[in-house]
C-alpha positions in Angstrom: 104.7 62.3 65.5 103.1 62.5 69.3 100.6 59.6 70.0 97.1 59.8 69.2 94.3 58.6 71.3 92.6 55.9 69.1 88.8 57.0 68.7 86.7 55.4 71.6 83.0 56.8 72.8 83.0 60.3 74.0 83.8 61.6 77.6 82.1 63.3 79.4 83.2 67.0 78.9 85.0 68.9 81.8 82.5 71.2 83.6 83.1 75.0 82.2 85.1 77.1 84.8 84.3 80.0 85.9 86.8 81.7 83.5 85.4 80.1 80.5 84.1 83.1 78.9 88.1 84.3 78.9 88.9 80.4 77.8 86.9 81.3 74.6 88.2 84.6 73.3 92.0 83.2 74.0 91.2 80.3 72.0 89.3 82.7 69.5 92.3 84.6 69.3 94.9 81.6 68.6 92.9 80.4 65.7 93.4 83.9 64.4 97.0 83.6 65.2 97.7 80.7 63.6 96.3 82.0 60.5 98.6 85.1 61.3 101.8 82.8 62.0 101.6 81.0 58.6 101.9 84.4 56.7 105.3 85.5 58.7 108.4 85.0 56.6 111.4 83.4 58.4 113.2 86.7 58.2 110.3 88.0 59.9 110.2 85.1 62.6 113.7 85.9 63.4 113.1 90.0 64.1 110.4 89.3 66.2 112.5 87.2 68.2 114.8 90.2 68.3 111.5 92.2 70.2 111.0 89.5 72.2 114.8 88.8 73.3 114.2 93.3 74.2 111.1 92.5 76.3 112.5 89.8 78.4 115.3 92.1 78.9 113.8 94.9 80.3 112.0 92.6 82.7 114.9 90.1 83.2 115.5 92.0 87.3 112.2 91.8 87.8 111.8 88.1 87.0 114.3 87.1 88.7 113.5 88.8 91.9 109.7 87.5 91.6 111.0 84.0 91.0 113.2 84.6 94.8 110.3 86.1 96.1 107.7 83.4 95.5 110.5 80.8 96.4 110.8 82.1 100.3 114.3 83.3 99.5 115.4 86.8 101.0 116.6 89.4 98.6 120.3 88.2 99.9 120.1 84.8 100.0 123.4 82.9 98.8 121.7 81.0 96.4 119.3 83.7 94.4 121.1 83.2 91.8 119.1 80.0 90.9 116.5 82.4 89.7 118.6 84.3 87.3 120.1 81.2 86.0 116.5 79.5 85.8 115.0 82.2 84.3 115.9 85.1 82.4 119.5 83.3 81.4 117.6 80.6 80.1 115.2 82.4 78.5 117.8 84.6 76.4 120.3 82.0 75.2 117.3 80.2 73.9 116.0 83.2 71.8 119.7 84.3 70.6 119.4 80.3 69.6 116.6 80.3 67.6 117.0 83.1 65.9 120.5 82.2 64.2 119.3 79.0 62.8 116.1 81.0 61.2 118.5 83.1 59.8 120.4 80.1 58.6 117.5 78.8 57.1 116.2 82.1 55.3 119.3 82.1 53.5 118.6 78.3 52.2 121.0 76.7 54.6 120.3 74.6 57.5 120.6 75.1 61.3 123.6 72.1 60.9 125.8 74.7 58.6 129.0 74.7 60.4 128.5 72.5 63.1 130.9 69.5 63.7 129.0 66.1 63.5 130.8 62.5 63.9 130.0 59.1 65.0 129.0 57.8 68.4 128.7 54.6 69.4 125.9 52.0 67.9 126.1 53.8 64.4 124.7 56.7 65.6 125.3 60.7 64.6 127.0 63.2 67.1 126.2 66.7 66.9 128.8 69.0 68.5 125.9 71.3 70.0 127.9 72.7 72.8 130.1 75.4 72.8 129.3 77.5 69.0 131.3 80.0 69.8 134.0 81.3 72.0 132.6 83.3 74.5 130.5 79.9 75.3 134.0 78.5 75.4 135.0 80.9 77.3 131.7 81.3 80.4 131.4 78.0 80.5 134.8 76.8 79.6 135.8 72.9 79.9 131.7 71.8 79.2 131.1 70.2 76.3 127.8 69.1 74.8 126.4 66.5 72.3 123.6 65.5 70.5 123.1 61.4 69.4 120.4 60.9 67.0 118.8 57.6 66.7 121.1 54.7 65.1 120.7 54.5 61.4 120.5 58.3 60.5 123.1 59.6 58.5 124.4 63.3 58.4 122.7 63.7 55.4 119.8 63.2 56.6 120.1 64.8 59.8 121.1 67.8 57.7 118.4 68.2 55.7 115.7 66.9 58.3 117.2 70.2 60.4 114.5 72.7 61.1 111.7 70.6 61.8 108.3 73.1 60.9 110.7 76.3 60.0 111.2 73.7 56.6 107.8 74.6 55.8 106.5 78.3 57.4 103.3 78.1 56.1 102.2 75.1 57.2 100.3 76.1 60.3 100.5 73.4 63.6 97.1 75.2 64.7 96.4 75.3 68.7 98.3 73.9 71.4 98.0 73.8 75.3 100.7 74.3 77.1 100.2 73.4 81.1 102.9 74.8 82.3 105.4 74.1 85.0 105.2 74.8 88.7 109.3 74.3 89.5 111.5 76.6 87.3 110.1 79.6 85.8 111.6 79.2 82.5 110.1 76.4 81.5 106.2 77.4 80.6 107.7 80.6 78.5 110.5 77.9 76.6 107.6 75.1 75.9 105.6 78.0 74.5 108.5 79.2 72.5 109.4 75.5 71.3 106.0 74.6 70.2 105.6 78.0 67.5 109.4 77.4 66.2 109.3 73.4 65.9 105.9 73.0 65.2 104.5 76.1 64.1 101.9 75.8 66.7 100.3 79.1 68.7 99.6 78.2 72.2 97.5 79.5 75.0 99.8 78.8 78.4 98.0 77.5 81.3 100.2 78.6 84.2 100.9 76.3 87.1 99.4 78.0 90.1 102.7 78.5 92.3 103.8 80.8 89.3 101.1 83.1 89.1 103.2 85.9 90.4 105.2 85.5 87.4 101.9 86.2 85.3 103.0 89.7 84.8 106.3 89.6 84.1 105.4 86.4 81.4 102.9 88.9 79.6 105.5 92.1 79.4 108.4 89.4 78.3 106.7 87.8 75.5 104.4 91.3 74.9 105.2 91.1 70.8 104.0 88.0 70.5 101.1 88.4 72.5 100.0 91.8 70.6 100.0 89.4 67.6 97.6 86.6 68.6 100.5 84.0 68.9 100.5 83.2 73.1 97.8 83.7 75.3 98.8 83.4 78.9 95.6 82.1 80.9 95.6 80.8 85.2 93.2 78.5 87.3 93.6 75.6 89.0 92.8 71.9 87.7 89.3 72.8 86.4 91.0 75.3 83.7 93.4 72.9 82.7 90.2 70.1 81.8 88.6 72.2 80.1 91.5 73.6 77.8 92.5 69.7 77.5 89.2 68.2 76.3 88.3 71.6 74.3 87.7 70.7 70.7 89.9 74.3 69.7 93.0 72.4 71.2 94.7 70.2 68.9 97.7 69.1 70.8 98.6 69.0 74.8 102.0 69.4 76.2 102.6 69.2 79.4 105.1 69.7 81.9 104.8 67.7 85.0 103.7 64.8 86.8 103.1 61.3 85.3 100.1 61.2 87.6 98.9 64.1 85.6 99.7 62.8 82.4 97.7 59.7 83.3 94.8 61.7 84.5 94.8 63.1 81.4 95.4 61.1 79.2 93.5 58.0 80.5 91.4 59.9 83.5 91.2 59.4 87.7 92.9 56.7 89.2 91.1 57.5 92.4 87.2 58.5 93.2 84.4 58.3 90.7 85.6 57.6 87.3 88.2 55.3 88.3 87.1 52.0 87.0 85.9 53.5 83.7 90.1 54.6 83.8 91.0 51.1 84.4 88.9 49.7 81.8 89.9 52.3 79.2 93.3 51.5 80.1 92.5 47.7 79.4 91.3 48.3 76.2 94.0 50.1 75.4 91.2 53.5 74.4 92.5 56.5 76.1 90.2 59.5 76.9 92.4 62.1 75.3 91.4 62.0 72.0 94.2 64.1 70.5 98.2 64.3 70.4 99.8 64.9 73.6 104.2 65.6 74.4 105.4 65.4 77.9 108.5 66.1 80.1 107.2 64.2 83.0 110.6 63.8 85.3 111.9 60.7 87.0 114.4 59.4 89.8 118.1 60.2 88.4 120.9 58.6 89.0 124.6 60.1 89.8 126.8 57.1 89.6 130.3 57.5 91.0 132.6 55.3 89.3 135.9 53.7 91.8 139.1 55.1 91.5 141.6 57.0 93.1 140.6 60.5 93.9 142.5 63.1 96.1 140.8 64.9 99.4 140.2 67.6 97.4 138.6 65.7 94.4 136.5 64.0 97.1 135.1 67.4 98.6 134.1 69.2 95.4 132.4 65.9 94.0 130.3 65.6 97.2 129.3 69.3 97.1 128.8 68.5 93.5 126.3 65.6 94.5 124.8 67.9 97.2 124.2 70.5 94.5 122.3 68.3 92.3 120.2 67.2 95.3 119.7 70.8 96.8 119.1 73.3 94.2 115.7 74.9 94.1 115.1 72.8 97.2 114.8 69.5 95.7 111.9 70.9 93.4 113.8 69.9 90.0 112.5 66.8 87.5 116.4 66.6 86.9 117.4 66.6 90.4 119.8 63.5 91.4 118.2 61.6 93.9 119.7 57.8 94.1 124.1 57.7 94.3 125.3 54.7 92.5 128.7 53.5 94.6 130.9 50.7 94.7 130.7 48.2 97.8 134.7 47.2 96.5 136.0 51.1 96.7 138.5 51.4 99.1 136.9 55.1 99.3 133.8 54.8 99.6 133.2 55.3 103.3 135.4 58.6 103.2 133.1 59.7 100.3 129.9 58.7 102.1 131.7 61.1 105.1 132.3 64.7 103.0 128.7 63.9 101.4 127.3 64.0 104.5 129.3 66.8 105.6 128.4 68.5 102.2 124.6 67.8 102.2 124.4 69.4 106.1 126.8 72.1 105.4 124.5 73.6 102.5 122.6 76.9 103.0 119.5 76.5 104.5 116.4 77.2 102.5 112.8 77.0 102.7 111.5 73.9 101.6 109.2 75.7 99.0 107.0 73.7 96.8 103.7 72.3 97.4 103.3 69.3 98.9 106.7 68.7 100.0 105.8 68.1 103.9 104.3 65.2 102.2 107.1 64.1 100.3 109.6 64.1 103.2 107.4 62.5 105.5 107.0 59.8 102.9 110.7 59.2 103.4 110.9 59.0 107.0 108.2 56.6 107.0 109.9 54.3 104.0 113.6 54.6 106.1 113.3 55.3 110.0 117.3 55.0 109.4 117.5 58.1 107.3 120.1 61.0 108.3 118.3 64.6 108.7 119.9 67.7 108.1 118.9 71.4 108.7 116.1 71.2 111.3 114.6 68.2 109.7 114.2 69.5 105.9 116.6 67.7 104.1 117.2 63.3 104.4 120.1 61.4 103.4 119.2 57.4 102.9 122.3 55.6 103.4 121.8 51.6 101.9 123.7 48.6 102.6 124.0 45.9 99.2 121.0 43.7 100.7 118.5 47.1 101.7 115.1 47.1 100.4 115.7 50.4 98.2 112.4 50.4 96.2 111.1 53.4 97.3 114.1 55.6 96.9 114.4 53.8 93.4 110.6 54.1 92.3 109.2 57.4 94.1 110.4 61.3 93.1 110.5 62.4 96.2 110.4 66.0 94.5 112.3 67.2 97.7 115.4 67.6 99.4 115.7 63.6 99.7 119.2 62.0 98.6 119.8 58.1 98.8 123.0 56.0 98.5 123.1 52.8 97.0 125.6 49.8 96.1 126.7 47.9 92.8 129.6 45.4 93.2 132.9 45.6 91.8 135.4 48.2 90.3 136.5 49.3 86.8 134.6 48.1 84.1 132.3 45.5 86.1 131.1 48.2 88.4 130.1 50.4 85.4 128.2 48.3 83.6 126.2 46.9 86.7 125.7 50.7 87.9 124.5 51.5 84.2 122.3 47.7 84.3 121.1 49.4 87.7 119.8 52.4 86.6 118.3 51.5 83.4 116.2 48.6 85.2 115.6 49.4 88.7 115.1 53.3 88.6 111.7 55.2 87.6 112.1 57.1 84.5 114.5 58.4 81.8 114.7 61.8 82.2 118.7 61.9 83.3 121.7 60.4 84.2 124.7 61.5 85.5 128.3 60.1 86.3 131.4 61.0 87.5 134.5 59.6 86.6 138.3 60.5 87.2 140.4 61.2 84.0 142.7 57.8 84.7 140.0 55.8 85.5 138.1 57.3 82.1 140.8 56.4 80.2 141.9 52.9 81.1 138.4 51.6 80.6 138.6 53.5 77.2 136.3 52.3 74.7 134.6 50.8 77.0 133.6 53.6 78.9 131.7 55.6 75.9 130.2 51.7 75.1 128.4 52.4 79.2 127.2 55.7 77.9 125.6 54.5 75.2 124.0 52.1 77.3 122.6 54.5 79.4 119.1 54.6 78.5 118.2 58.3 79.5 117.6 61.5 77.4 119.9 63.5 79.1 123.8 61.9 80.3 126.1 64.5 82.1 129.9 63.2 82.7 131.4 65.4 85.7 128.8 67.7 85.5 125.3 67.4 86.3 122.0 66.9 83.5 120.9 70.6 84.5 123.6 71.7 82.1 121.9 70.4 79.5 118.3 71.9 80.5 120.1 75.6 80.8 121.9 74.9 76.8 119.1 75.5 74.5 121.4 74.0 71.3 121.1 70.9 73.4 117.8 68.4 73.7 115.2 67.6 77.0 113.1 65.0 77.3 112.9 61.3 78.0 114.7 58.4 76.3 112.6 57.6 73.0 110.4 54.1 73.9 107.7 55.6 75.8 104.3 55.2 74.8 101.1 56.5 76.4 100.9 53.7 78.0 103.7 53.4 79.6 105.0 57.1 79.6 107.8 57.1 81.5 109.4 60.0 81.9 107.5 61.2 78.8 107.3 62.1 74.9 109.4 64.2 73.0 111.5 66.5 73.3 111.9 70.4 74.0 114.8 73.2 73.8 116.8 71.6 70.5 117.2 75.0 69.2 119.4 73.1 66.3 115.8 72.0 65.2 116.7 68.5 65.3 114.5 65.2 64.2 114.9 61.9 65.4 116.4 62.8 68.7 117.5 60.3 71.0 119.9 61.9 73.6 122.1 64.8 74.9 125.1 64.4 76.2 127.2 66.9 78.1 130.6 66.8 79.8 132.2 68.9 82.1 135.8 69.1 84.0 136.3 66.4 86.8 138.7 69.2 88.8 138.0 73.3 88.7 140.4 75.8 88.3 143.7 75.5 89.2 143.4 72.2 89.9 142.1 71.6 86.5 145.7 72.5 85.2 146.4 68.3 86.1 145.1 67.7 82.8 147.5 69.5 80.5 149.4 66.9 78.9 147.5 64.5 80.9 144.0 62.5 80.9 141.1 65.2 81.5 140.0 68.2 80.5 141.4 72.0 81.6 138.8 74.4 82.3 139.1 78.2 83.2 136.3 77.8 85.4 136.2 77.6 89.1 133.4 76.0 91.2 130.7 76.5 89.6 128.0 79.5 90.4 125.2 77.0 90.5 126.6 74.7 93.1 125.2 75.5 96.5 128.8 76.2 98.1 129.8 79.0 96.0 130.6 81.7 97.9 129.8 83.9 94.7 127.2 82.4 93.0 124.7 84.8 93.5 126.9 87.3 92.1 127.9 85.5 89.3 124.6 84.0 88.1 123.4 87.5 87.9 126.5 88.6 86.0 126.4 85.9 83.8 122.6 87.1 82.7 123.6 90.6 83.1 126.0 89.7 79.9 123.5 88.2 78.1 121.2 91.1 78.5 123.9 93.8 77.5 127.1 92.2 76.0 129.1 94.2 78.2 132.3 93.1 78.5 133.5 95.4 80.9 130.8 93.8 83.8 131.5 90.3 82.6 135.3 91.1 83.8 134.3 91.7 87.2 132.1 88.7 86.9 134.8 86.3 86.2 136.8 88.1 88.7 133.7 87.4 91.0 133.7 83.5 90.0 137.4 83.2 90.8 136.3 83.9 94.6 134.0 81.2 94.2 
């Protein structure tokens, strides 16, 4: 269960916007809603998903030309694709998701029914999540996924804990608040979606203001469940989203955003009037929010490159790989990899440092989009004079010796296009564990992890290797691919390492996505080829893993990637296999 404010005097209530009159029938309606959910079958549940999965499609081009639109992109930009990928892709996989485990579970079985489960480390549960079948396989071939469920609980009881709410439809999780996201426009419409499957709860979506032209194409692609009193899709700026928070019609908050926010929230201002009563409440350990509250709140993630010997060409994708999980959406991603983890002791490391460099420059230019961001990178030119700037000033790299002061590349999310390099000590095994000790202790948050590892290195640390995973304290681990992976897998989990309380929320509570309906959730894990096609071939009858796949469409030097994020969601909408032929054509030029 979410935390719960513990009962304390009342605050005072958030002055009524200007919209209020709209506030009330939405939340008049939900009530209504909910009354209306707890009556729908699960064979029901899983048709209307159908009419939903139809609505997003016929507005699929639309969103994802919106979402370009409102980013600064031109129609042709090279990496458009983002916004298919972020949106509509995400968006379909996720309702194709839940639907088959209600069907699974209106026939009296469970969304774990044929999945392959086995240990991991520390006595823990593995859900093979990712791929479930072979066209997955096949579009994404060589990634693999996993889900680790808290030590101590068995497959039985993950099996029959499987479905969270959809174990009991008529139990009704009454009226939630969903603030949505300002970043990726697939995120408001999934949290919305998450919190009627898991917890049976109708929402009313508060949309972040840089996604109000989405408005539009949110109401047309969730129209059935609109029409039915299930989501109400509401805008306004931060007056809205006090009132809907304090309103006694709300009984549970997620957001997705800032901790600042969160704090503000949950404990009120740290700034202005108000802000000693905060501090005091905060003392006291009496939090303003008097209800239960999830979050997915971001972080600072790491990309640790683990020492070994890697070719030219291993050397170029992996810093284009880096660059990617730095660059896409302009920096503007909770997941995006901000802090490189290398060896002082690799005899590489300085050619490495080179083609990132050359990578990070050599990356389409884009506009630097999201609010505030001006801010953000003149924060980082103050914190490091030294810093390396790239395309007219919009991008930093923050190269630092062993004995740099890296506290504000470790503790701030820059939100931006900002990209630092640290050092750990030694090789092998040593430098693993000390890059894992590193992360876990010196970096804000828990959102993500990722790390990169050659097949020979990966195998002659063995055991040991898997051991530094487990160690990894972060909700989402991606080895030789990057934590996006698992955002865009809706069979997969998102959301913080479990530990966080409201005081110390980290990078938030709960989790999101987990289309297997999974309880007691601790991590995801996905992993991915460390070469592309052809070069990929290296690992038949050798360490690694073979893929099909070329460079990827999502990183930010694929000459086709526009094409063949769109193709990739075209096949979702339509199942044609004809156009997904030309697609993987397409990605072969990639």
């Amino acid at each position: 269960m979410p935390p719960t404010a513990k009962t304390s005097a009342p605050a005072r209530p958030a002055a009524a916007p200007e919209s209020a009159p709209v506030l009330e029938a939405a939340i008049s309606d939900l009530k209504a809603g909910a009354t209306t959910w707890s009556h729908v079958t699960l064979g029901q549940r899983a048709r209307l998903l159908e009419r939903v999965r139809a609505t997003v499609v016929a507005v699929a081009e639309e969103w994802a030309e919106t979402a370009v639109a409102s980013k600064g992109l031109t129609p042709d930009h090279p990496l458009r694709g983002e916004e298919w990928l972020g949106g509509p892709y995400a968006m379909l996989t996720a309702l194709d998701a839940y639907r088959r485990a209600l069907l699974k579970l209106e026939k009296g079985g469970s969304p774990l029914d044929g999945v392959k489960t086995d240990a991991a480390p520390g006595g823990r549960v593995r859900v093979h999540a990712f791929p479930l079948d072979a066209m997955d396989g096949l579009l994404l071939s060589g990634h693999t996924g996993e889900v680790w469920l808290e030590p101590g609980v068995t497959e039985a009881e993950a099996t029959r804990a499987a479905g969270l709410a959809q174990l009991s439809p008529g139990a009704s999780g009454g009226v939630g608040l969903v603030l949505g996201a300002g970043n990726v426009t697939s995120i408001p419409v999934l949290d919305v979606l998450y919190e009627l499957i898991a917890h049976n709860r109708v929402s009313i979506l508060k949309v972040n203001p840089t996604q109000d032209p989405l408005v539009p194409v949110f109401e047309r692609a969730l129209a059935p469940l609109l029409e039915l009193g299930f989501v109400r899709i509401v805008t306004g700026g931060g007056d809205v989203g006090a009132y809907l928070t304090e309103h006694p019609g709300i009984d549970n908050v997620h957001i997705t955003g800032a901790a600042a926010t969160f704090d503000t929230i949950v404990w009120g201002p740290s700034r202005g009037a108000g802000a000693a009563q905060t501090e005091r409440r905060r003392r006291e350990d009496r939090p303003r929010l008097k209800k239960p509250i999830t979050a997915e709140l971001g972080g600072v993630s790491p990309i640790i490159v683990v020492p070994g010997r890697w070719t030219d060409a291993d050397i170029a994708y992996h810093a284009e790989h880096i660059a990617t999980m730095r660059l896409q959406n302009s920096g503007s991603n909770c997941i995006a990899g901000q802090v490189v983890v290398l060896s002082s002791d690799w005899p590489q490391r300085e050619q490495f440092t080179a083609a990132l460099e050359a990578a990070y420059s050599a990356a389409p230019a884009r506009p630097v989009w999201y609010p505030r961001s001006d801010e953000k990178l003149a924060a980082a030119a103050s914190d490091y004079p030294s810093a390396l700037w790239f395309a007219d000033g919009t991008r930093a790299l923050v190269e630092l010796g062993a004995d740099a002061d890296a506290t504000a590349l470790e503790r701030t999310e820059y939100f931006s296009p900002v990209l630092g390099v640290v050092e750990v000590p030694g090789l092998g095994q040593e430098f693993l564990d000390g890059a894992v000790a590193h992360a876990n202790d010196r970096l804000t948050g828990t959102l993500g992890a990722n790390v990169l590892i050659d097949p020979v290195t990966q195998e002659a640390l063995g055991d040991g290797f898997e051991r530094a995973i487990a160690d990894l304290r972060y909700g989402a681990v991606a080895i030789n691919t990057w934590t996006a992976f698992v955002y865009m897998q809706p069979t997969l989990t998102w959301g913080g390492f479990p530990g966080a309380t409201l005081a110390e929320v980290g990078s938030g509570l709960g989790v999101v996505h987990n289309a297997l309906l999974l309880d007691r959730v601790e991590r995801s894990v996905a992993r991915g080829p460390f070469r592309p096609f052809p070069r990929s071939a290296s690992a038949i009858g050798r360490p690694g893993i073979f893929s099909v796949l070329p460079k990827p469409p999502w990183f930010v030097g694929a000459r086709t990637g526009a094409a063949v994020c769109e193709g990739f969601t075209r096949f979702q909408m339509h199942h044609d296999y004809a156009g997904l032929g030309k697609t993987l054509l397409q990605a072969l030029r990639a």
